[in-house]
N, C-alpha and C positions, 0 to 999 in steps of 0.2 A: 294360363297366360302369364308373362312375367314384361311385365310395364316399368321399367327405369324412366319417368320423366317428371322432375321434382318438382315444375313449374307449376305442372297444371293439376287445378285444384277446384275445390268450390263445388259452384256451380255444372263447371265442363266436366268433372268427374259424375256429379248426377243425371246429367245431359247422357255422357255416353252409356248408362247403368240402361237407362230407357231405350236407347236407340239399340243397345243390343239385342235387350229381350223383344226391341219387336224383329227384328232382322233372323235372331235367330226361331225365333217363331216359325217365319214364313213370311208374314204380312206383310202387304205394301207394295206394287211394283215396282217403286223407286228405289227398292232396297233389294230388287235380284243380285245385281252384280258385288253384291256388300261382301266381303271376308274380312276375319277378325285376324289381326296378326298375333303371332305367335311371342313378339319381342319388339320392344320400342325401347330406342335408345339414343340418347342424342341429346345436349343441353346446348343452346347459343353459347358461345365465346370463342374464345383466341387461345384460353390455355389449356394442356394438355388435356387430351380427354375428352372436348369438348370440340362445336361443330360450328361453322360458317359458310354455309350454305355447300354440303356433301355434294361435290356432281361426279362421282365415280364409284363402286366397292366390286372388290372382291375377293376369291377365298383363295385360302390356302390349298394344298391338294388335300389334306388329309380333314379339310372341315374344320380344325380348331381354332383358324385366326381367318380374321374379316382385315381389309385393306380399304380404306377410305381415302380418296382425295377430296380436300377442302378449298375455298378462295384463299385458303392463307399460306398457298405456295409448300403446303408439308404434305407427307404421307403419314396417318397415324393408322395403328396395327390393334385390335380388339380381339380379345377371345369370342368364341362360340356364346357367351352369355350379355356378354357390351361391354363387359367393361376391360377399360385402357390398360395398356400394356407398357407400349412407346413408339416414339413416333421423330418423324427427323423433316427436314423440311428440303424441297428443290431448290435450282438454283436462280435467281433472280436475274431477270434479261438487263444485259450491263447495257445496253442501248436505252432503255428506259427505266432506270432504276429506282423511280419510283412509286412502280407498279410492282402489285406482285405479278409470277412467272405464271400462273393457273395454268394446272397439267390439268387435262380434259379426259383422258382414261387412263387405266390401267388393266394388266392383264398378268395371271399368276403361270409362268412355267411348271410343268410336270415336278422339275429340279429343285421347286419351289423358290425361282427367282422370280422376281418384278421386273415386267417390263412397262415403262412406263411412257406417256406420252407429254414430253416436254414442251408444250403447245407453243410458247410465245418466243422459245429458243430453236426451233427449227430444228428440233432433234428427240432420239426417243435415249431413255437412260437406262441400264440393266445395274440391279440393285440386290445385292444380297438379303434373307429375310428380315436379318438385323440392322438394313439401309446400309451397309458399304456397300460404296457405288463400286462395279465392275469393270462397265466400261460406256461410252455412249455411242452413238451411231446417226451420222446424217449431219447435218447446219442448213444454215438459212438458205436459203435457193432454187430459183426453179429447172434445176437438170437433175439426174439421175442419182436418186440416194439422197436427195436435197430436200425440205422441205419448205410451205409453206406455213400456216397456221396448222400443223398436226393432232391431228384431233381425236384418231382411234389406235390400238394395239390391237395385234390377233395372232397369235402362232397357228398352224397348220399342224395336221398331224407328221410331219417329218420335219418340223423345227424351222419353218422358212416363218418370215415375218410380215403380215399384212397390214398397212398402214391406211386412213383416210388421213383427209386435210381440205382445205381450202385459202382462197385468200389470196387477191391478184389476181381474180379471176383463173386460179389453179385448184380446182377441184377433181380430184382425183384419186384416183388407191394405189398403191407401188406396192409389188412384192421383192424381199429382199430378202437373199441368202443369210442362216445363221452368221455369218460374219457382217452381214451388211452391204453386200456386193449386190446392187440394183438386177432383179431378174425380168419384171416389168412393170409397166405402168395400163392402167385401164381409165378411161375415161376423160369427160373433160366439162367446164364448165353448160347446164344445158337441160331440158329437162323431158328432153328427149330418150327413149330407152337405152341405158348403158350411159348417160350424163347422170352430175349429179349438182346441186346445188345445195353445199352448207353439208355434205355429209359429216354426221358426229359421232356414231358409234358404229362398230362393226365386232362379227362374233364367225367363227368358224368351225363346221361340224366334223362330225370322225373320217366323212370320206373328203375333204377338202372345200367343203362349199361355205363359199363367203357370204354373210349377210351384211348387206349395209343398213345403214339408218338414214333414207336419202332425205334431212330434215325437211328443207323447205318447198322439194318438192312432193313432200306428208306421202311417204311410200317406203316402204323396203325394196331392195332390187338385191337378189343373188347371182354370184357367177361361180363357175367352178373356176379348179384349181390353175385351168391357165388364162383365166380374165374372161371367157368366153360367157356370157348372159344366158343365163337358164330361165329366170322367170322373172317378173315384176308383179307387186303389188300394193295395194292400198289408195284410194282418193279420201279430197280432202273432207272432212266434217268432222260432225258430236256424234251420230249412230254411233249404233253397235256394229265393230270390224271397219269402221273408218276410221283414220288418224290427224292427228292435226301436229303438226313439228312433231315428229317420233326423232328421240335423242340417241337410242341408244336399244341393242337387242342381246339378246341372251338364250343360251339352247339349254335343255337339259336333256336326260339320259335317251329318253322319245323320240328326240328330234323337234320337239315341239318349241316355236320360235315366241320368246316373252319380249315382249315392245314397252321399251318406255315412253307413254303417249304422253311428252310436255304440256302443250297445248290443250288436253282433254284432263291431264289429272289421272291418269288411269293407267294401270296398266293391262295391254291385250296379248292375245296369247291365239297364234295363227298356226296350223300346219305347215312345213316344210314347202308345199305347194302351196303357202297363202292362206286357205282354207279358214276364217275366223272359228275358234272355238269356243271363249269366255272373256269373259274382261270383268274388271274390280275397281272400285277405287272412283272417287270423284272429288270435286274439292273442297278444300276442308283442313280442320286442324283433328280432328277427332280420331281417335285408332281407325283404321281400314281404309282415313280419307287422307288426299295428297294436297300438294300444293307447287305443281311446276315438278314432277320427278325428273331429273336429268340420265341416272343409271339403275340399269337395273343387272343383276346378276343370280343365278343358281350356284349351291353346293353341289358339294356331291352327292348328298341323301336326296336332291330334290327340293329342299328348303328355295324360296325367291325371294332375293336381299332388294329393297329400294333405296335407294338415295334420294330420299323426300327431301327436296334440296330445299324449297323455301320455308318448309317448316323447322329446318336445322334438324335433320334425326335420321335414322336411320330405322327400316319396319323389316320385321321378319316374316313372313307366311309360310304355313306346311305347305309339303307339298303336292300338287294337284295328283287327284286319281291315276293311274296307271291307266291309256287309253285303249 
């Protein structure tokens, strides 16, 4: 295992030497759902290289670079191992400019561009991998191509663009032509099947099916590629295959849908049809435990990246068994 985190010392390094040998033991029911990550990376701050509070990553196509968004309005770019490369920052909403802009996802094109989710400017931005901006797409608004509070990115397998948001009581998803030509809109504030409340992240699989992350009504709900509701799941709780505010989901090669469970600290891991498989992670500052994750994401080997967002870091995990 290769642990980058300078801070912690002492005690909490003796602390987790124990909690592993008993976990990996076996022992303890409170330690089923324990996995050791692979890679911890992440120091508190503002300067390069460094994290304030991670709520997005993801990869490259080819697995060698991780993409992190942070509260300090930048995107910064890591190798496969943590460590910093470069990184460049969004743009700051000129209506309040004394905020930062917090982009709430991002998502990596085939092309290996960034598309990103410019949440508090009402627009998404496409980004070269060396951060020249391309071009952007959308503004502030509630009609077609318009945003509210925008809060997920998603490509489809034929390049159309899948957005959530909220805000104004505009909760909703839009699909939108590579160019950015409005194709439709699904849903609306509500928490009704096909409503959504605070959705925050969304992920899209090889045949076109969308997952959301419907936070606050603590559920996933998919639809295929033309808006129409294939299934719902999840209620609220701490159990195992319950969720409590899920931020954020991620597919890997299976189909198998990984949840970032905010609210619980953990992350779970459902079938295509819902179906609970495993879950990890509780809270905690210690390797394997989380604190509030907001993103989660797979490479392409299978690796599952977290955005342990109040811990400042970023956790790696091999990847799960082939089902």
């Amino acid at each position: 295992m290769h642990f980058r985190r300078t801070w912690w010392t002492g005690l909490g390094r003796l602390a987790w030497v124990a909690l592993a040998a008993w976990g990996f033991a076996g022992c303890g029911a409170g330690l089923a759902d324990y996995r050791s990550p692979t890679l911890i990376f992440g120091e508190p701050g503002e300067h390069p290289g460094r994290l304030r509070m991670p709520r997005a990553i993801a990869c490259s196509p080819d697995g060698r670079e991780l993409y992190v968004l942070d509260r300090t309005h930048r995107v910064q770019v890591f190798d496969a191992s943590g460590r910093y490369r470069r990184g460049w920052q969004t743009p700051i909403p000129p209506r309040i400019p004394s905020t930062v802009s917090n982009p709430r996802h991002l998502c990596v094109a085939p092309d290996g561009r960034l598309w990103l989710a410019d949440t508090h400017n009402g627009q998404i931005i496409v980004y070269e991998p060396d951060g020249r901006e391309v071009r952007r797409i959308g503004r502030p608004g509630r009609g077609l191509g318009e945003f509210a509070a925008v809060t997920g990115v998603a490509l489809d397998p034929q390049g159309n663009l899948w957005t959530c948001e909220y805000g104004g009581r505009q909760d909703r998803l839009q699909k939108l032509d590579p160019r950015g030509r409005s194709l439709l809109t699904v849903g609306r504030r509500g928490s009704a099947p096909g409503e959504f409340s605070r959705p925050q992240g969304l992920a899209v699989d090889r045949q076109g099916r969308v997952y959301v992350a419907d936070a606050v009504n603590h559920r996933i709900q998919v639809f295929g590629p033309d808006g129409v509701l294939l299934t719902v799941w999840g209620t609220r709780g701490h159990a195992r295959g319950q969720l409590t505010y899920p931020y954020d989901v991620a597919l890997d090669r299976y189909g198998r849908v990984y949840v970032a469970d905010y609210g619980n600290s953990r992350i779970s891991v459902f079938t295509r049809e819902g179906q609970f498989l495993t879950s990890w992670g509780r809270p905690g500052r210690a390797p394997g435990e989380f604190d509030q994750p907001w993103g989660v994401g797979v490479d392409p080997t299978g690796n599952v990246l977290v955005a342990d967002t109040q811990n400042y870091r970023i956790q790696k995990f091999a990847p799960l068994p082939p089902p």
